[in-house]
Biopython code that builds the backbone (N, CA, C, O; Angstrom):
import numpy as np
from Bio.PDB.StructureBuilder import StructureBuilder

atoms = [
    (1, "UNK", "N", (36.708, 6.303, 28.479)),
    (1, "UNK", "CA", (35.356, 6.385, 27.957)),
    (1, "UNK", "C", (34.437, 5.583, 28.871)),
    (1, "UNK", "O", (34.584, 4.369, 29.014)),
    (2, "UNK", "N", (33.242, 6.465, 29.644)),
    (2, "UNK", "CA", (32.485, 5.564, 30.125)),
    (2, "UNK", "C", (31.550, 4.431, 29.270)),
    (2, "UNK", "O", (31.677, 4.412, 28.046)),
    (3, "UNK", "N", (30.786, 3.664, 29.805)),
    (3, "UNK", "CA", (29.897, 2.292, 29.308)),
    (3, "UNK", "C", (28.608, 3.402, 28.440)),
    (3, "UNK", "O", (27.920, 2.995, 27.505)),
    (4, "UNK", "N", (28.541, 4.547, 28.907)),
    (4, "UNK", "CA", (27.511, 5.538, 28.322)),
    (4, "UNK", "C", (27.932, 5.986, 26.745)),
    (4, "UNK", "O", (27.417, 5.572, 25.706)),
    (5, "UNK", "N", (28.759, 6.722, 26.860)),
    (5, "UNK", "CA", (29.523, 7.049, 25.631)),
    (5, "UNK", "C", (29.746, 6.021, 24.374)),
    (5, "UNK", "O", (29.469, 6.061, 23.175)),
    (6, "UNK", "N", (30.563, 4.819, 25.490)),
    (6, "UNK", "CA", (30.706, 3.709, 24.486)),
    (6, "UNK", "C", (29.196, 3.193, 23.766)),
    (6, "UNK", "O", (29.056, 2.788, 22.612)),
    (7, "UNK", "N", (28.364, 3.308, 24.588)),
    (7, "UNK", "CA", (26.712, 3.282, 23.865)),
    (7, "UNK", "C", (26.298, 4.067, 22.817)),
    (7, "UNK", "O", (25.434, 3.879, 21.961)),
    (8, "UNK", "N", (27.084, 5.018, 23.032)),
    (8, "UNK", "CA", (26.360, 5.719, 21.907)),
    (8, "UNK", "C", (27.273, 5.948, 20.779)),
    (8, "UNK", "O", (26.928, 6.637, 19.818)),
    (9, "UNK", "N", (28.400, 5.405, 20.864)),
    (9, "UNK", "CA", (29.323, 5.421, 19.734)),
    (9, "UNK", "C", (28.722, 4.149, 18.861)),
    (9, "UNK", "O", (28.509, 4.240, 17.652)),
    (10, "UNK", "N", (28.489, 3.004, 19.601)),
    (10, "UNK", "CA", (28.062, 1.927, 19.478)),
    (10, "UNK", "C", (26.468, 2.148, 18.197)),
    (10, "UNK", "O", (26.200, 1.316, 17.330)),
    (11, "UNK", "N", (25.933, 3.012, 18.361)),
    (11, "UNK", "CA", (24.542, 3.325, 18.060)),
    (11, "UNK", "C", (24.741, 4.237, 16.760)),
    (11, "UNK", "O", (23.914, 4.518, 15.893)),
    (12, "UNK", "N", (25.938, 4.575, 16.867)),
    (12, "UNK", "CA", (26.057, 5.248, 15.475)),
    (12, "UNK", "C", (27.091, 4.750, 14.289)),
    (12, "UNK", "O", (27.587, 5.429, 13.390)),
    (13, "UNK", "N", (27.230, 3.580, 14.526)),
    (13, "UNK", "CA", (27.822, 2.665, 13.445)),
    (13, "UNK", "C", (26.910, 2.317, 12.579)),
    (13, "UNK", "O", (25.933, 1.640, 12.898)),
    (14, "UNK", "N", (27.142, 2.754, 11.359)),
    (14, "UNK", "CA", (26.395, 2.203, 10.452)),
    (14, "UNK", "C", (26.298, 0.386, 10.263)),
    (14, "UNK", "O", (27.183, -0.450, 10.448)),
    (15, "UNK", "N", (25.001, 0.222, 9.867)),
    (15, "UNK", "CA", (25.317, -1.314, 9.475)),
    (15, "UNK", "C", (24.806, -1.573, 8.087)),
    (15, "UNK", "O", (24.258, -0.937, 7.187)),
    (16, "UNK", "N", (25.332, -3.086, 8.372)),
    (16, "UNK", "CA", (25.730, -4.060, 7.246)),
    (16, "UNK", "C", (25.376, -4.901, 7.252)),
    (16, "UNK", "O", (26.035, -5.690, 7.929)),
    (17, "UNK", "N", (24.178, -5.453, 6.603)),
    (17, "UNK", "CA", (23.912, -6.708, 6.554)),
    (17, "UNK", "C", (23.401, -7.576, 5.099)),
    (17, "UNK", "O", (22.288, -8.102, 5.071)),
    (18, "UNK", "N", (24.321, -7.647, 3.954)),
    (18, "UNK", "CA", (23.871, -7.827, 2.803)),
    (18, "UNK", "C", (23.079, -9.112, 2.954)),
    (18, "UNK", "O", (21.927, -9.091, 2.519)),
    (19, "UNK", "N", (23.586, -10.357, 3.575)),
    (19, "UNK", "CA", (22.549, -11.758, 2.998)),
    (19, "UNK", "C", (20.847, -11.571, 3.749)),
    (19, "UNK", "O", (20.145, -12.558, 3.532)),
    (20, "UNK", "N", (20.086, -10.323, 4.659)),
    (20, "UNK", "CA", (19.279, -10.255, 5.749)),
    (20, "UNK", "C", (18.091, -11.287, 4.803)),
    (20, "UNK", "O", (17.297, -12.000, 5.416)),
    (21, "UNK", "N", (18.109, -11.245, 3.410)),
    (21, "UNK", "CA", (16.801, -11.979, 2.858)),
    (21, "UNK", "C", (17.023, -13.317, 3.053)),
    (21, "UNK", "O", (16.006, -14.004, 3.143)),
    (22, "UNK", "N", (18.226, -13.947, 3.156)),
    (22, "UNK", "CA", (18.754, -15.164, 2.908)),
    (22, "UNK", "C", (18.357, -15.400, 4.519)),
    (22, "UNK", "O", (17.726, -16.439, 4.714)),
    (23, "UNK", "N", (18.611, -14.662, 5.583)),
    (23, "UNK", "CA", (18.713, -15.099, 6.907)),
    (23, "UNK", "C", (17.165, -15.267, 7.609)),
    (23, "UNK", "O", (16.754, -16.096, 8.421)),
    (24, "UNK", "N", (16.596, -14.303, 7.048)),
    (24, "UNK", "CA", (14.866, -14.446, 7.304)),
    (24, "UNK", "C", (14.471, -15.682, 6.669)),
    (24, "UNK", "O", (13.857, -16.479, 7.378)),
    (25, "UNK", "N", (14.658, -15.932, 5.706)),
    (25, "UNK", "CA", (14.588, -17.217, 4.692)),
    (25, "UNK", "C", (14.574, -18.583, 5.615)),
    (25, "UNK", "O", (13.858, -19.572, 5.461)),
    (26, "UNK", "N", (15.181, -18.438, 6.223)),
    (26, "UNK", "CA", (16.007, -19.849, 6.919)),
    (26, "UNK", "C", (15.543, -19.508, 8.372)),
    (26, "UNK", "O", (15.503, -20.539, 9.044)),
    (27, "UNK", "N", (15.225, -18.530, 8.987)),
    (27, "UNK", "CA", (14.897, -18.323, 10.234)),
    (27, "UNK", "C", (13.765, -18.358, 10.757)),
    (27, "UNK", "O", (13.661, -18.541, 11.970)),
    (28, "UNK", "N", (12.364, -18.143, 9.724)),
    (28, "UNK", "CA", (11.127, -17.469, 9.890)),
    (28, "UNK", "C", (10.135, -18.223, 9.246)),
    (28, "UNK", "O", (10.350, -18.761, 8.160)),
    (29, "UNK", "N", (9.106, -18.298, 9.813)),
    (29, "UNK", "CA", (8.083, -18.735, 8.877)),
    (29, "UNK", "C", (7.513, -18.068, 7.967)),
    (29, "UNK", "O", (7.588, -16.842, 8.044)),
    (30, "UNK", "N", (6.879, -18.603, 6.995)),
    (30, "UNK", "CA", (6.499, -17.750, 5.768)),
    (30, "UNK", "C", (5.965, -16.168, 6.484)),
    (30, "UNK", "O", (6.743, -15.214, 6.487)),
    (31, "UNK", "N", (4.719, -16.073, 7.000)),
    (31, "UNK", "CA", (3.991, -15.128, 7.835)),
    (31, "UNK", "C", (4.839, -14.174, 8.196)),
    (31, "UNK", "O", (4.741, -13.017, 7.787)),
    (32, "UNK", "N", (5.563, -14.500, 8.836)),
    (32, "UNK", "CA", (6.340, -13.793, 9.664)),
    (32, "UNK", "C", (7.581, -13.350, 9.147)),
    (32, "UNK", "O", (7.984, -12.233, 9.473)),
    (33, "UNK", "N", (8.108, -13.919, 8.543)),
    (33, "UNK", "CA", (9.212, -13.388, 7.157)),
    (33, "UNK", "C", (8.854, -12.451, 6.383)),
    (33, "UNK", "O", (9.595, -11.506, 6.113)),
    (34, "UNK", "N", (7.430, -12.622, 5.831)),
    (34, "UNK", "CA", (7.036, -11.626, 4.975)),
    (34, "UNK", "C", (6.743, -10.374, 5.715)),
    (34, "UNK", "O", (6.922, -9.342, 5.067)),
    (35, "UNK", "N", (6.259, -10.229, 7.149)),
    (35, "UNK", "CA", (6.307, -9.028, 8.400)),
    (35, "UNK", "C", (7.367, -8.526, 8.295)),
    (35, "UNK", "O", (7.296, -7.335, 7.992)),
    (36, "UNK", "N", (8.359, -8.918, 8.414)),
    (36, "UNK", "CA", (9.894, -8.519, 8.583)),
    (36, "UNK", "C", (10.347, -8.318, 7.164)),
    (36, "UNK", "O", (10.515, -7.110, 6.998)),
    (37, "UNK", "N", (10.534, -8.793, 6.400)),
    (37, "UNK", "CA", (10.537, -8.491, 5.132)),
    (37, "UNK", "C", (9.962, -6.869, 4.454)),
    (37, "UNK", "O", (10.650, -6.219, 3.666)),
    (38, "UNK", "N", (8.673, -6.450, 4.920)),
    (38, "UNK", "CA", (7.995, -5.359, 4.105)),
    (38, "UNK", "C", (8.730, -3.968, 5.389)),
    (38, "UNK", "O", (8.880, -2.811, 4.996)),
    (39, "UNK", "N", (9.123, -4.426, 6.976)),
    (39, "UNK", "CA", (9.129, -3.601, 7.581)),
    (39, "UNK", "C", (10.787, -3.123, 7.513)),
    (39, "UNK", "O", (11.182, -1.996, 7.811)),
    (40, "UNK", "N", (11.667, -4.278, 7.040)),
    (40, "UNK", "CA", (12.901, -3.788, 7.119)),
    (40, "UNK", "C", (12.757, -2.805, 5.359)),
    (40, "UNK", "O", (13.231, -1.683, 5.175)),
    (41, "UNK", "N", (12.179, -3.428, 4.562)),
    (41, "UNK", "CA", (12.480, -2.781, 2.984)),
    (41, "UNK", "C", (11.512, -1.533, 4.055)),
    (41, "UNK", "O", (12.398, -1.146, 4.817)),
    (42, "UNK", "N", (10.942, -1.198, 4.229)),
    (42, "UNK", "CA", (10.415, 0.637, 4.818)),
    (42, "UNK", "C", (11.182, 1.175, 5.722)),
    (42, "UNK", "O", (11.048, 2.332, 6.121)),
    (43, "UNK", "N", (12.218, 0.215, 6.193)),
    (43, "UNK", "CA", (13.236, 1.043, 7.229)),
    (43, "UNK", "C", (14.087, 1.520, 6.172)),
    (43, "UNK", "O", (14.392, 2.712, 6.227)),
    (44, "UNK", "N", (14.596, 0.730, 5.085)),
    (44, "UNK", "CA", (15.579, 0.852, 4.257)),
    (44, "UNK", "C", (15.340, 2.309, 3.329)),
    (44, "UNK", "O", (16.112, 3.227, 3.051)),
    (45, "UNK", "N", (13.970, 2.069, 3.015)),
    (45, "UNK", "CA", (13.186, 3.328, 2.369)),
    (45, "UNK", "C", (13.340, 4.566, 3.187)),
    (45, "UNK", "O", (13.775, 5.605, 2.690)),
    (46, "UNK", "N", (13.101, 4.496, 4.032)),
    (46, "UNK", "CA", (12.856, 5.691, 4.929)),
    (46, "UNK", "C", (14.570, 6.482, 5.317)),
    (46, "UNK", "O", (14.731, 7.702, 5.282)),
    (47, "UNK", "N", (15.750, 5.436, 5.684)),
    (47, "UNK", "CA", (16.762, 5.763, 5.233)),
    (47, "UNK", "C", (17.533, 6.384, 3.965)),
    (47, "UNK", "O", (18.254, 7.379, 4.035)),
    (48, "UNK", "N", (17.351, 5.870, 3.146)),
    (48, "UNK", "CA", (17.118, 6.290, 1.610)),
    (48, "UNK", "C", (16.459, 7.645, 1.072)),
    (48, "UNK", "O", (16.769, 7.988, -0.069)),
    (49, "UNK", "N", (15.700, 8.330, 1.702)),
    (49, "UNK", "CA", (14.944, 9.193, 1.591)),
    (49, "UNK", "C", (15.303, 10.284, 2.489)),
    (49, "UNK", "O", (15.201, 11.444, 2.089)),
    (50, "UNK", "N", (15.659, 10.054, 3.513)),
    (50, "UNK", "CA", (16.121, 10.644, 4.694)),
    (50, "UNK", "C", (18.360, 11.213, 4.390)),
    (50, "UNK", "O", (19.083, 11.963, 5.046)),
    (51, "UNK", "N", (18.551, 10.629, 3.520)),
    (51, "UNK", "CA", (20.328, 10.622, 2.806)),
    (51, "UNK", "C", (20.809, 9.832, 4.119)),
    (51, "UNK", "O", (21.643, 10.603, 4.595)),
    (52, "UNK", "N", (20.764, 9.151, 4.632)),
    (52, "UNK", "CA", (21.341, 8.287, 5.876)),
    (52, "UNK", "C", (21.575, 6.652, 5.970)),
    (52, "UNK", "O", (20.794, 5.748, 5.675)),
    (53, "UNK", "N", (22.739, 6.601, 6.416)),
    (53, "UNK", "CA", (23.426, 4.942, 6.707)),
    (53, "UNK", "C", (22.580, 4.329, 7.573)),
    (53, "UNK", "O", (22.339, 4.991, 8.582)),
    (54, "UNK", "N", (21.935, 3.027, 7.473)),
    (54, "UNK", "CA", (21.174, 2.760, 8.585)),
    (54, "UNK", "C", (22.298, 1.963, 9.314)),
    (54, "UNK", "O", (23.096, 1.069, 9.034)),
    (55, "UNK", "N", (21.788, 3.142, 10.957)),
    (55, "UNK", "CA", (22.368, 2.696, 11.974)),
    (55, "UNK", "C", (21.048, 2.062, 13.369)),
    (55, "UNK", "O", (19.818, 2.005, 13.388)),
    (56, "UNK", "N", (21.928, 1.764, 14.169)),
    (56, "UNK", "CA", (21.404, 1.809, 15.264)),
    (56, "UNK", "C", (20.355, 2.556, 16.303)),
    (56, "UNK", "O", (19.449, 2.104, 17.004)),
    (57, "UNK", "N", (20.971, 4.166, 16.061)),
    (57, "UNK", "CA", (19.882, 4.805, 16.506)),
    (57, "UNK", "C", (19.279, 5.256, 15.369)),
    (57, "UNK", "O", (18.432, 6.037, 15.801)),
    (58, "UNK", "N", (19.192, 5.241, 14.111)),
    (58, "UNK", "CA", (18.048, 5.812, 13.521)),
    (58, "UNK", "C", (16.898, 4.298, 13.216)),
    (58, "UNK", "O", (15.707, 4.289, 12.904)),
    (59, "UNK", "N", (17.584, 3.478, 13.393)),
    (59, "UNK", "CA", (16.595, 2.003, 13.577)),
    (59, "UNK", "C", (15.651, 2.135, 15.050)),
    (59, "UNK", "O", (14.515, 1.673, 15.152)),
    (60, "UNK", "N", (16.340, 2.824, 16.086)),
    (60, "UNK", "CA", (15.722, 3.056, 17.165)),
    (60, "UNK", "C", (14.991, 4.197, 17.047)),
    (60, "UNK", "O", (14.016, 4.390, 17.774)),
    (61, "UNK", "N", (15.295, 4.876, 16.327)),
    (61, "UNK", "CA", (14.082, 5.801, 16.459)),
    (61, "UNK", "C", (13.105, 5.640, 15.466)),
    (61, "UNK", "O", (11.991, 6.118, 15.677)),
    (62, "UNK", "N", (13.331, 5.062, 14.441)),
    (62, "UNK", "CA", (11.931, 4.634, 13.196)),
    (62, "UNK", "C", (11.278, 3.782, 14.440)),
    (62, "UNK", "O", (10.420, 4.363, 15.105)),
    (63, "UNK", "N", (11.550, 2.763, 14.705)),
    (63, "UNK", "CA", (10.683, 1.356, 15.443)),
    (63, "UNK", "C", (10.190, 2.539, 16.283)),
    (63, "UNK", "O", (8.966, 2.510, 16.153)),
    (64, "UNK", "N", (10.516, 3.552, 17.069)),
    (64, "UNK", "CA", (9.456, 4.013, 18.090)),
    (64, "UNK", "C", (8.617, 5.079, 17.665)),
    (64, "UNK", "O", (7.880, 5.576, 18.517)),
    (65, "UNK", "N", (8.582, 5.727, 15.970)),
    (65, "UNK", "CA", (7.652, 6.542, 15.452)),
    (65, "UNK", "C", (6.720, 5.157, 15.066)),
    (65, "UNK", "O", (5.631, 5.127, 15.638)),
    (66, "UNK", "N", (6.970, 4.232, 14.336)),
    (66, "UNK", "CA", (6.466, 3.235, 13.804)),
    (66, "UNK", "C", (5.713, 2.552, 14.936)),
    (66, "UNK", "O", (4.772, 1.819, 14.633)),
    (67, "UNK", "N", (6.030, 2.717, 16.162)),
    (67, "UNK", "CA", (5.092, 1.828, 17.711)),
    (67, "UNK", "C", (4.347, 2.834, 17.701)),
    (67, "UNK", "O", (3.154, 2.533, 17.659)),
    (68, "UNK", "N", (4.616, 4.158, 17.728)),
    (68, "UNK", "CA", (3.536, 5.076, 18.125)),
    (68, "UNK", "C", (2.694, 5.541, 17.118)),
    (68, "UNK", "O", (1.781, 6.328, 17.371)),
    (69, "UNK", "N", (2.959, 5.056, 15.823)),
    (69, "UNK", "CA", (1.824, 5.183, 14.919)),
    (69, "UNK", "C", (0.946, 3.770, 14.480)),
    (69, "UNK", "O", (0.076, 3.697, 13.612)),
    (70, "UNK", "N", (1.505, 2.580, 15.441)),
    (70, "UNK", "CA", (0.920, 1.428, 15.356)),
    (70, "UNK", "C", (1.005, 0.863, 14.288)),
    (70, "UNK", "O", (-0.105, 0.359, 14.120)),
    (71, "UNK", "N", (1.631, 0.627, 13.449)),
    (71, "UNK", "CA", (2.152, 0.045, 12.005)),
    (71, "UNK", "C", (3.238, -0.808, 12.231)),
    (71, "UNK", "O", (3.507, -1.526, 11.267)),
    (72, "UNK", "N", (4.042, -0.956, 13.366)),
    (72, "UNK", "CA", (4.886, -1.656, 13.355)),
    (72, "UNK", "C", (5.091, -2.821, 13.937)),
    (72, "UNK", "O", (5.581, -2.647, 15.053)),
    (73, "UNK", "N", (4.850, -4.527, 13.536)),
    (73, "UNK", "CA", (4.814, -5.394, 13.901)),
    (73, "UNK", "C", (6.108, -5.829, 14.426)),
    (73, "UNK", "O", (6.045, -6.536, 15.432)),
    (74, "UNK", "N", (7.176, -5.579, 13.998)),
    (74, "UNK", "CA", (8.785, -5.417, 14.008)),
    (74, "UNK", "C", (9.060, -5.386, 15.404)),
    (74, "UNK", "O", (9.682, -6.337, 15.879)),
    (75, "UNK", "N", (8.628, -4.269, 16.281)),
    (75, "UNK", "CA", (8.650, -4.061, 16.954)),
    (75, "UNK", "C", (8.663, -4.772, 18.222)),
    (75, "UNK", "O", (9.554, -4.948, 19.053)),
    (76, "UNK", "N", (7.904, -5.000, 18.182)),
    (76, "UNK", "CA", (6.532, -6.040, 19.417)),
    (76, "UNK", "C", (7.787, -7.606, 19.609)),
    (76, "UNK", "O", (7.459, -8.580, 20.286)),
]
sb = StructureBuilder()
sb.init_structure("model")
sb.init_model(0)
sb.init_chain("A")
sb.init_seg("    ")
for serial, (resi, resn, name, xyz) in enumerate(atoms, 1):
    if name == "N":
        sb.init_residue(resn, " ", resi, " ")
    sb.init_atom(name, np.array(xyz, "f"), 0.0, 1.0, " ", f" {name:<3s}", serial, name[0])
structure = sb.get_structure()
C-alpha cells in the first residue's frame, strides 16, 4: 500500500471522541470554546442529517463548504 492509499484509508475512519466538551473546557478560553463548541455541535448536526459517521474526510469537506460560505471560524 502506498503513503497515498494509506491516506485515504486513514480519512475514512470514523471517529471518536466522547469527553471533546471536557477537552475544550480545559484547553480554551471561554470565547473561543464557545466558537468551537457551536461549530463542532453543526458538524455533528450536519452528520446526523446527512446518515454518516463523522470521519475525516467528511470533516474535510464540511470545513471547506463552511470556508467558502464564510461561517466557519473552526477553520482559520
Amino acid at each position: 500500500m502506498n503513503s497515498n492509499q494509506a491516506g485515504q484509508n486513514r480519512d475514512k475512519l470514523i471517529l471518536c471522541f466522547p469527553n471533546w466538551t471536557a477537552a475544550l473546557a480545559a484547553a480554551l478560553e471561554p470565547a473561543a470554546k464557545e466558537r468551537y463548541r457551536r461549530e463542532i455541535l453543526a458538524f455533528l448536526h450536519h452528520c446526523k442529517i446527512h446518515h454518516a459517521g463523522a470521519s475525516i474526510i467528511l470533516a474535510k469537506a464540511y470545513l471547506s463548504v463552511a470556508e467558502t460560505q464564510g461561517r466557519s471560524g473552526a477553520a482559520a
